[in-house]
Structures are given as C-alpha cells and as structure tokens.
N, C-alpha and C positions, 0 to 999 in steps of 0.2 A: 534053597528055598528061603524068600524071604523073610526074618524074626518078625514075630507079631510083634509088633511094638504097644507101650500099655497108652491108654490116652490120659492125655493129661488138658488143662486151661493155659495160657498164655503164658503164663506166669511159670507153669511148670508141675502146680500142683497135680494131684492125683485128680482124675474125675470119675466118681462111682456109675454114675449114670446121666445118658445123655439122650435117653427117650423123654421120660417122663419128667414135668417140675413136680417144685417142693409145693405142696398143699396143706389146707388145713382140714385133713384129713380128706375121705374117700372122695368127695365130691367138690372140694375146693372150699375158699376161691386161692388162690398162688400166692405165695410167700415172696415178700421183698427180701427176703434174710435167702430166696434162693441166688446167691450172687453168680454161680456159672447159669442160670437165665439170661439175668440183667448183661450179662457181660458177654454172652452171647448174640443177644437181642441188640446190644448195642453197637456191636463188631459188623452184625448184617447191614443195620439203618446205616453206615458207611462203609460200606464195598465200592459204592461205584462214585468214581472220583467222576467230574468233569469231562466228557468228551471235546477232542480236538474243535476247534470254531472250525477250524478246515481242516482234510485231510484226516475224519474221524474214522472214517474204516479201510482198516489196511491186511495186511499179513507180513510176517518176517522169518528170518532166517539166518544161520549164523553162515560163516564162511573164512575164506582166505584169498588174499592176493597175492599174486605173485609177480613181480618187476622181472622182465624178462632184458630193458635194455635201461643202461645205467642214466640216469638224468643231472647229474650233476653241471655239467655244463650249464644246465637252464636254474637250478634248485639247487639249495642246501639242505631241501627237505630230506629227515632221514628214510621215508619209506621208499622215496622216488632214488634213493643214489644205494650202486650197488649192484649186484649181479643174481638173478636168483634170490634175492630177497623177499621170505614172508612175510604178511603185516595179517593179522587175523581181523576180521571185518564183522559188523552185523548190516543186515539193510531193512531196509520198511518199503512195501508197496504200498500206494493206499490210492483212494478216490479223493479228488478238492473236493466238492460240494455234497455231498450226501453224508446223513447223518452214519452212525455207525451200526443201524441194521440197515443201511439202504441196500438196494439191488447191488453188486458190482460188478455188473455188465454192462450197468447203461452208458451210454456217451457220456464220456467225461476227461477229463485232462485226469492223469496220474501220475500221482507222487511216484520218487524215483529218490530215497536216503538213503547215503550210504555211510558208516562211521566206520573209519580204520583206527583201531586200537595201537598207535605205533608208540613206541620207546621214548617219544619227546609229549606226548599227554593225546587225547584224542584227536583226529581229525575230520570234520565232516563235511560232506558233499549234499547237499540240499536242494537237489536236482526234480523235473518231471521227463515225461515220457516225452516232452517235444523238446525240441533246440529253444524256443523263444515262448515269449507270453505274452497277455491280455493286453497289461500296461507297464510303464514305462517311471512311473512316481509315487512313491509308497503314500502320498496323502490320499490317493485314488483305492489303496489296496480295498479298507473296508467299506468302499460303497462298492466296490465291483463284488465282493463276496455276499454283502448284502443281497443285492441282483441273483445272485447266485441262488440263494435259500430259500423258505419259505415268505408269503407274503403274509404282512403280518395281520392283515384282515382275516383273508380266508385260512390262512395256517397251509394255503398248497405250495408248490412248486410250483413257476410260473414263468413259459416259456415269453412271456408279456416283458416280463420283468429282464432279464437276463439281453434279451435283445435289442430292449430301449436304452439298455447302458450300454452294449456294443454298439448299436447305433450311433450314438453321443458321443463314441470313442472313438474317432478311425484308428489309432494306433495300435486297439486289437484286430484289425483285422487281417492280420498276417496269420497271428494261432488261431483264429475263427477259422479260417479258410483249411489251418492242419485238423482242427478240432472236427470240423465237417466233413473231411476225409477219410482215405479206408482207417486211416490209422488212430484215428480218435475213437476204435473201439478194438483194442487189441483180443487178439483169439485170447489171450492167457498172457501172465505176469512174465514166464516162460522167453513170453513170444514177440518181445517190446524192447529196442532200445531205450537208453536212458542218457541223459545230460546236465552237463552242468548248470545250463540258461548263461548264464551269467559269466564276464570276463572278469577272471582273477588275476594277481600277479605274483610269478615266481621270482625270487631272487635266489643270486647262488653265491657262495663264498666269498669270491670278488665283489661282491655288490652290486653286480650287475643284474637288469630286470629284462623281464619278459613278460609280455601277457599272455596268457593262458586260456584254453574253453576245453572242457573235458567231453568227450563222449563214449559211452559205453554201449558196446555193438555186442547183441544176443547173437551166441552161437547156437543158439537153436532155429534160429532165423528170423525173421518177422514175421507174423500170420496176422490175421487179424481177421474179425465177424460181421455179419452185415446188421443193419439195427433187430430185423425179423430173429435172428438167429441170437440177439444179444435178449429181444422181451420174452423167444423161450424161454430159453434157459433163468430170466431173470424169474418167470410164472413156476417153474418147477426148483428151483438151487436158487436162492439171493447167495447167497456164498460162494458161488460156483468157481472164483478165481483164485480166491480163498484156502478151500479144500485141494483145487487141483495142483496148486505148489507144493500143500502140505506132502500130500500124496504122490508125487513125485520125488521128493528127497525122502521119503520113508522110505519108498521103493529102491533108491539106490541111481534113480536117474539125477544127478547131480546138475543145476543147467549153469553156465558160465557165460562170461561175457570177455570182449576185448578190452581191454582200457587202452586204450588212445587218446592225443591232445592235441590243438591245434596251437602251435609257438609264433608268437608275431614280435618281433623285436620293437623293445620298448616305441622308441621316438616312432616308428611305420604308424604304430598303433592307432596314433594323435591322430596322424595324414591319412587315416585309409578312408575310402571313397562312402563307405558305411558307418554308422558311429557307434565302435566298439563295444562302448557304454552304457547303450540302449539294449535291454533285453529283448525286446521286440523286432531286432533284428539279427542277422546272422552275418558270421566273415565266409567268404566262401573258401569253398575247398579245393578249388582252383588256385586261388590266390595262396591258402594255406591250407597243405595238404594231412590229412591225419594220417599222425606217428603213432606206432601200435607200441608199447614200453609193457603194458604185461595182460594177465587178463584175474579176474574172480571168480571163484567155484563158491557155490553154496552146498554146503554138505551137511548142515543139522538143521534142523527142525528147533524152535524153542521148547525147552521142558515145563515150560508157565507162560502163558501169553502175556499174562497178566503183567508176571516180573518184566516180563524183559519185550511186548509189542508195543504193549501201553504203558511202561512206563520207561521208556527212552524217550531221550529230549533230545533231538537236533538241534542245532544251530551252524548256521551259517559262518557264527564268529570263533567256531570251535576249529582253529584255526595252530598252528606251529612253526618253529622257526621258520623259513624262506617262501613260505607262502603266504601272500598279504591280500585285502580286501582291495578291488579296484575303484575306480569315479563312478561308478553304476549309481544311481540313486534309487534304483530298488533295493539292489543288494545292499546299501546304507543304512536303510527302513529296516531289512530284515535282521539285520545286525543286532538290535536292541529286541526286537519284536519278540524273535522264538526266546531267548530266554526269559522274558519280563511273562511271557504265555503259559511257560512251564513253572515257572514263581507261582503264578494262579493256579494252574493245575496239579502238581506235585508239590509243590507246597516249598520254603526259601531253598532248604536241603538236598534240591532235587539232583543236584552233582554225587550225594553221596548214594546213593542208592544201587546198588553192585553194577546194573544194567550199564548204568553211566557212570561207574568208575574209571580214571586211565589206568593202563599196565602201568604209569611211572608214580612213584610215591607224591601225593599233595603237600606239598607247605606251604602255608600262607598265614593271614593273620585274621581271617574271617572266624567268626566264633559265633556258636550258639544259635538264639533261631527255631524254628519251628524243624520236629523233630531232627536233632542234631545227633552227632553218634562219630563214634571211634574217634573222641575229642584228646587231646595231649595235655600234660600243664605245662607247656612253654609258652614264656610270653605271649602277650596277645596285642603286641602294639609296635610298631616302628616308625625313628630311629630308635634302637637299642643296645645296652650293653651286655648281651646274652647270648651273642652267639646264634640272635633271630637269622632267618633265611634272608637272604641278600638275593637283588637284585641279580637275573641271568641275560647279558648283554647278547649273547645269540638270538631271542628275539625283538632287539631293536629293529624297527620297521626305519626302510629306504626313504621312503615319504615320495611323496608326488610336490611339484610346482604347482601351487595354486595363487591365482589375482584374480581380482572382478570387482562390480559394486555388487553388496549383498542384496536381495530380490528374490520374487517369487517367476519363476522363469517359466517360458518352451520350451520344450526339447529343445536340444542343441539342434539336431538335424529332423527335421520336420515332413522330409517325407515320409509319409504315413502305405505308403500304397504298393511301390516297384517290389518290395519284397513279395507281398502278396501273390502280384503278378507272375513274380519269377515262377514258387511254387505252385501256380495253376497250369504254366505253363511247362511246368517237367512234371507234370501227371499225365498218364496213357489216358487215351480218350474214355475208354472203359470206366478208369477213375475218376476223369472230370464227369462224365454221365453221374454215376452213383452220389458224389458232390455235388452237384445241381439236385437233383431228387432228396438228398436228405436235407438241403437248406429247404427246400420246394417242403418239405411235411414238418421243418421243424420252425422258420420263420413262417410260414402259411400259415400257421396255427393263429398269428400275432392278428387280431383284429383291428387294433389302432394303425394304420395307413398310412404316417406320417412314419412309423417305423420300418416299415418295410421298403419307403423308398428313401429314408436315409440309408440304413444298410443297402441296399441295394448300389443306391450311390456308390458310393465304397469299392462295393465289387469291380462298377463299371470303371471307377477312378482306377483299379490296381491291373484292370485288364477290361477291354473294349468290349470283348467275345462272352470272357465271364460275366460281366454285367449284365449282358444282351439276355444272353439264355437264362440268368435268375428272373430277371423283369418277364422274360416269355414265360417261364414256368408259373409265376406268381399270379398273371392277367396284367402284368402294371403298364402304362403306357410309358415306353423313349424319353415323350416329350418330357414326363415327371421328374424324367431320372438326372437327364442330363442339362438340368437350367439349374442357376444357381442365385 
C-alpha cells in the first residue's frame, strides 16, 4: 500500500491546511499574510500555457522501435545501422485545425510526430496522415492556416474560408482530393498510416547521399468512418480518438506500425519526372519501391499529459548525424518555425524540460534564460582555454550544389493537377461516389460561386470525369468550368 505522503507548498514547506484561508477572524475578509493562498491562487492563474496555432489537440504514447534490417549502406544514422536495434520513441497524434477541445472526428488532416530518443541526441519526424500537403512555400503556410480557423468577424469555422484559399491555390489540390476521401476521416489513430511529407537526405560513412521519404504502415490496418458516423460520435465523445488509443494500450492491445522508406539515389533524385522537393507531390512506388527496415510498438500510456503531450516540442530540425534536411522549401520554413513556436509556448528552456531531454548528455555554451535549470559552472563562451566542448565533425552536413539569381519564384515544376488525377483514378468507384458527395455537402455549403468553379476547375484540370461529376453534383454549368 501506498505511504500517505504529508502535503507540503512548492517550496517544500509543511502545509497545515488546504481547505480553508487565513481570515480575520470567523467571517473574514482573507489575509494577504495567507501566502499558501496567494501562491496557490497564483500557480492556478498560470496552468494553462498557450495552445498549439496548429495541431492543438492530439493524444500520445510512448513506445519502441525496432530496425529489423541494417541501413548503413544509405545512413550513418545510428538508430538506422545495425541489427535488431532499439531506439525508445514517443509520438503525438493530433488534429491541424481545431482548437484543443474541438471534436476529433471531424475531417481533418492529422498530425503523425514521431521522436526517437537515439544515443546521438533526439530525432524527429514531423509527419501527417497523408503522403503530401496543401502547399508547397512556407510564406503561404499562415494564410492557409488562417483559412483553416475561425473567421474573425463571426468567431465561426468557415467552410467559405478554407475553400476560397484552396481555390486560389491549385497546388492543394492533390491533398484536397486525399482530404475529401475515405481516408481523411480515419476510424481511429489505430487505424491510419503515417509519413514523412517531405524528402529528406541520408548520408552514410562514405559521404555518400541519398534521398529519403518515410512511410509508416498500421498493422492494424486502415479503417476509416464516414462523415455521419464521424458527427455521431463527435454529438456523444469529442474525444473519442483520444480515449480510444488511451484505452487500448491500457488494455494490453499494443498497435504498431511498419517503418519503411523510399531510397532514390542522389543525382535520380534532380531527374525524376516529379519534383522531389515539392511536398505536394509524391515519388511513386513503382518507380521506388518501399523497403520495410523495422517496425514501432506503442506500449505506455503517458503518466501526465501534461508533462509529456503538451509539453513536447517537435521539430523538424531535431535532426543527427547522416540525416540531413533536403531543397523542400516547406521543409526550410519549418525548420525555424517549430522551434521559434515552442520559444513562445514553453518558454526559451523548452529543450530542458524531461519530455524533451536526449538520452545523450548536453553541452554547449547556451546559458540562463527563462526558467533555466541543471546549469554547470563551466565556461560559458568559445574559443576557450578550459577544456569547453569542441566542435563534433560527425555532424558535418554534405551540402547540396546550389546557383541561380536570388528571386521570389514558382514552383520549380508547376504541374498542379496529374497527381491529383492519378489519386482519383486508383480510387474504387464506391470511393470516387463517397468523394463526389462529401465535396457535393462540403464545398455546396460555399455560397460565393466564383468559388466553387474555381475549385471545380481544378478537379476538371486533374481529371476530365472528376470535374464533370463535382460540376453535376453542384448544378454548375461545363461551359463555366472549362473557359479560361
């Protein structure tokens, strides 16, 4: 049985009583001299930091991974080389757009984070539930997410809004089209692969590079719900994706995934027919087949959400020896982005905070700061003559060959559309129907008409059939769709 333990204040002291304040006498009014009030009273007024701008309500869980086939030939990374190697993991599911009580059932793209705690500092993967996304240029990122939120007249959510910028945008509409599909409302966290988006680059020992795409395949398989099925359960449970993970690793049902990558040798990379470096597109798997190298089990539950749901900080640039950021220009944006986000929300120290500690010891020369802790007295400055931590040439980055005039650009490769196509057209009919009908009740909503045959446009632009039957479903006339 557990020791009653005696309660004490922050500090440590004794606390006699924690019902009643100090008063002056029977009927008051309350004593400032009561300081476990004040310090009580003032611990509550700041509980609640900051909610995520995106991706504010999630669920997490710890786990492990396991490398089932050695990677060194591609990677010097040390979780990827080796046999049977563990790397202990945490991951975050969450929603982009909705705040942190919203429903998490509704259609939405879903975060997919995952951090490996390996022996050279953390690593993280900063993934969602599709292969690709919206856009393609991190100066687009906070109007698209704007679109995303409330408006800020009425304070609603606004299918108005969200679609006048994908409208505006053709180069979402390749994840519009995933987003509109069975799979942009997954049965359960469970029941969802996850990816990387974005082309990274490994090097290995040699120097030698490769580019990189991660994909994680659910061995519980894919399910997914239909919107009807997603505004039940969102009327009865808003947590319902939430609870049901929790309550599966309580249970002992542990769910895992494949890990697998897609390897493209460097110089192919440049030449392939798709442009690598656009997130809004995909390499096929034709072309580049996925290599399965190990898989993740999640086996705990967090003992504080708090410690360790909300207050993990991804990033993108949480990155270790032989794994390097690629030409992505979103992935470039996000590089700076999540940690300057977590600065704001957890405050400069947000590395030290257990959640986000690595297994390997820190040294550097960073000091002090808003709440700072387990500080040294070594030096605090280099060059030095003290024996400070030195420079470690194992993560020297390859670099890439860059020329050009500097410019605010296009996309390199500017087709907006065939990808789109491709994915309408490797949907079963069954699926294209259900897609047609939820664009049909969720741009139908859009009153402005100018919207609906831009998007529309789009459709027809990425598939002749697909266009045809959103324009039938909507009332819109051919002629609108197809003049330019």
């Amino acid at each position: 049985m557990k020791k009653q333990e005696k309660l004490t204040t922050s500090a440590g002291q004794a606390w006699a009583n924690n019902n009643h304040s100090q008063t002056a006498g029977e009927r008051g009014p309350v004593l400032i001299q009561d300081y476990q009030l004040l310090e009580k009273l003032a611990h509550f007024d700041r509980e609640r930091i900051p909610e995520r701008v995106v991706h504010a309500k999630g669920a997490g869980a710890r786990g492990v991974f396991t490398l089932h086939q050695d990677m060194s030939k591609y990677t010097k990374a040390n979780l990827f080389t080796g046999h049977n190697k563990q790397t202990p993991i945490f991951i975050r599911f969450s929603q982009v757009a909705g705040e942190a009580g919203y429903p998490d059932t509704i259609r939405d793209v879903r975060g997919f984070a995952l951090r490996f705690y390996t022996q050279a500092g953390n690593y993280d993967i900063v993934g969602n539930n599709t292969p690709v996304f919206f856009i393609n240029d991190p100066l687009k990122f906070p109007d698209f997410i704007h679109s995303q939120k409330r408006d800020p007249q009425t304070h609603l959510r606004s299918n108005e809004m969200q679609w006048d910028f994908w409208s505006h945008s053709p180069e979402s509409v390749h994840q519009v089209t995933y987003l509109m599909g069975d799979r942009g409302n997954p049965a359960s966290y469970q029941n969802m692969n996850g990816y990387g988006s974005h082309t990274f680059k490994w090097v290995n020992e040699q120097g030698e590079q490769y580019w990189v795409k991660y994909h994680f395949i659910s061995q519980q398989g894919v399910k997914n719900m239909t919107d009807q099925t997603a505004a039940q359960i969102a009327a009865k449970d808003p947590d319902y994706l939430l609870h049901e993970l929790y309550d599966a690793i309580a249970k002992g049902h542990f769910p895992s995934w494949k890990v697998c990558v897609q390897i493209v040798p460097y110089e192919a990379g440049f030449n392939y027919k798709y442009d690598i470096f656009d997130v809004t597109k995909v390499i096929s798997h034709h072309d580049y087949p996925l290599i399965e190298i190990g898989e993740f089990t999640l086996n705990e539950n967090p003992k504080n959400y708090f410690d360790e749901v909300e207050e993990i900080a991804f990033s993108p640039a949480n990155m270790v020896p032989g794994i390097e950021p690629s030409l992505d220009k979103l992935l470039q944006g996000r590089l700076f982005s999540y940690k300057d986000a977590a600065r704001y929300r957890l405050g400069v120290n947000f590395d030290q905070l257990p959640i986000n500690q690595p297994l390997n010891p820190v040294h550097n020369y960073e000091r002090d700061g808003f709440m700072a802790q387990n500080q040294d007295n070594t030096v605090n400055y280099e060059p030095n003559s003290f024996q400070g931590p030195k420079e470690d040439n194992s993560a020297q980055i390859q670099g890439d060959s860059v020329q050009g005039k500097t410019g605010n650009y296009l996309p390199y490769d500017q087709d907006y559309y065939s990808a789109a196509g491709r994915l309408y057209r490797v949907m079963k009919p069954e699926e294209q129907e259900r897609l047609i009908a939820t664009i049909k009740n969720m741009l139908g909503s859009v009153t402005k008409p100018e919207i609906k045959i831009l998007e529309t446009r789009q459709f027809y632009q990425a598939d002749h059939e697909y266009g045809q039957r959103v324009a039938q479903a909507l009332g819109l006339k051919m002629e609108e769709i197809i003049k330019h």
